[in-house]
N, C-alpha and C positions, 0 to 999 in steps of 0.2 A: 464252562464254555456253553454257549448258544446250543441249545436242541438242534439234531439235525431237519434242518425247514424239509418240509413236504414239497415232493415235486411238485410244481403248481404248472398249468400249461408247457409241459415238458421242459423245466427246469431244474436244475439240481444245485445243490448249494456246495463251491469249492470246497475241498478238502486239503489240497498238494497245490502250494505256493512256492515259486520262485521267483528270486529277483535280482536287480542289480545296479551298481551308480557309480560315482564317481570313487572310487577306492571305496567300495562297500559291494556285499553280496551277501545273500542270505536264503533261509530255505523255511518255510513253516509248513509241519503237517497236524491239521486237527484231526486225524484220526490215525490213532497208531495202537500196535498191537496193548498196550498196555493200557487204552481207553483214557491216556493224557497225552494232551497235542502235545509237541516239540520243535523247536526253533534252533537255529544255528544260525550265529549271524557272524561275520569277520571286516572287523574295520579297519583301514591303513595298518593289515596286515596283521592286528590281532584278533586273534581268535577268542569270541566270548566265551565263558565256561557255562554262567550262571543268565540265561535270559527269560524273564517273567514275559507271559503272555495273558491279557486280561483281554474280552470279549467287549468294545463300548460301543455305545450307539454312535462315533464318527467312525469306526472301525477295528479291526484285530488292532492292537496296541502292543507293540514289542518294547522291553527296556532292559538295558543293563550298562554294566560299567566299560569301558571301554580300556581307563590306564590311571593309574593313583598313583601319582610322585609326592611323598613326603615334603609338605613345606611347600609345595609349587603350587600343583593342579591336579583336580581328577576330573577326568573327562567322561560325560557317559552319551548312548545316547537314545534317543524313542525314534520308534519307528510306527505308524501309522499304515494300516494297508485295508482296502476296501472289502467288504464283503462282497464275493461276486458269486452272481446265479451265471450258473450256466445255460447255454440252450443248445452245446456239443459238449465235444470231450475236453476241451480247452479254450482259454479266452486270454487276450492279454489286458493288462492294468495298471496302471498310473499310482503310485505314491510317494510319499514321503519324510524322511530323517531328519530330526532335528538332532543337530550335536552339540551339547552345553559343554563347556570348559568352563568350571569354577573354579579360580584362584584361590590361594589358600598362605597362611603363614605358620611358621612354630607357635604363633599363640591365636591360630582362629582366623576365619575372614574378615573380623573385625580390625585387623592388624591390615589389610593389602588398602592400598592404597589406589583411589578411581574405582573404577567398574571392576563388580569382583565377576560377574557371569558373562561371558560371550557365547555368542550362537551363531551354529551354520545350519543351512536349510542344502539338503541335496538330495535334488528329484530324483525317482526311482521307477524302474521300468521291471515289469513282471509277467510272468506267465501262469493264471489260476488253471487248476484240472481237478478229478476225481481224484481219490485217494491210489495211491501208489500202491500195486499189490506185488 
């Protein structure tokens, strides 16, 4: 993860994200007792176990699985959220989810027939702060 930036004109870089959408919520902290961020994200009412958080130059980048049915679909999805400087103790901010559904057959994607990947796009509303103590 990103060095913590240096106050710059009394700024300070978030640490304790929140956020929320359309059957989506989620929580990211890049600073936690353990010195590795942590993410919890739950979609149409699953809860992810396993969510990688990677640091890019468009922003915090969130991903995991969402739901795998044998022979159908797995569904996962990314989430994008902005680096925000602070100039208080809180700000809020704009992102957003992309959720793939890949189709799938007993013998591979090569088997589904038409468009094997569809995507939803669903904007997301947040509140960046300091780290939670």
């Amino acid at each position: 993860m990103r060095e913590h930036r240096a106050s710059i004109a009394g700024l300070q870089a978030a640490q304790h994200y929140t956020f929320v959408g359309k059957g989506l919520s989620g929580l990211l902290d890049l600073s936690t007792i353990s010195g590795r961020p942590a993410a919890s994200l739950t979609v149409d009412g699953h809860k992810l176990n396993d969510v990688t958080i990677t640091d890019e130059s468009v922003g915090i980048v969130l991903q995991g699985q969402v739901s795998a049915t044998p022979d159908l679909q797995v569904v996962q999805i990314e989430v994008t959220i902005p680096h925000v400087n602070l100039p208080a103790d809180s700000s809020t901010f704009a992102a957003i989810a992309l959720i793939t559904t890949a189709r799938t057959s007993i013998g591979g994607p090569r088997l589904v027939e038409g468009q094997v990947q569809s995507y939803e796009l669903r904007p997301l509303a947040g509140q960046a702060g300091l780290a939670e103590s």
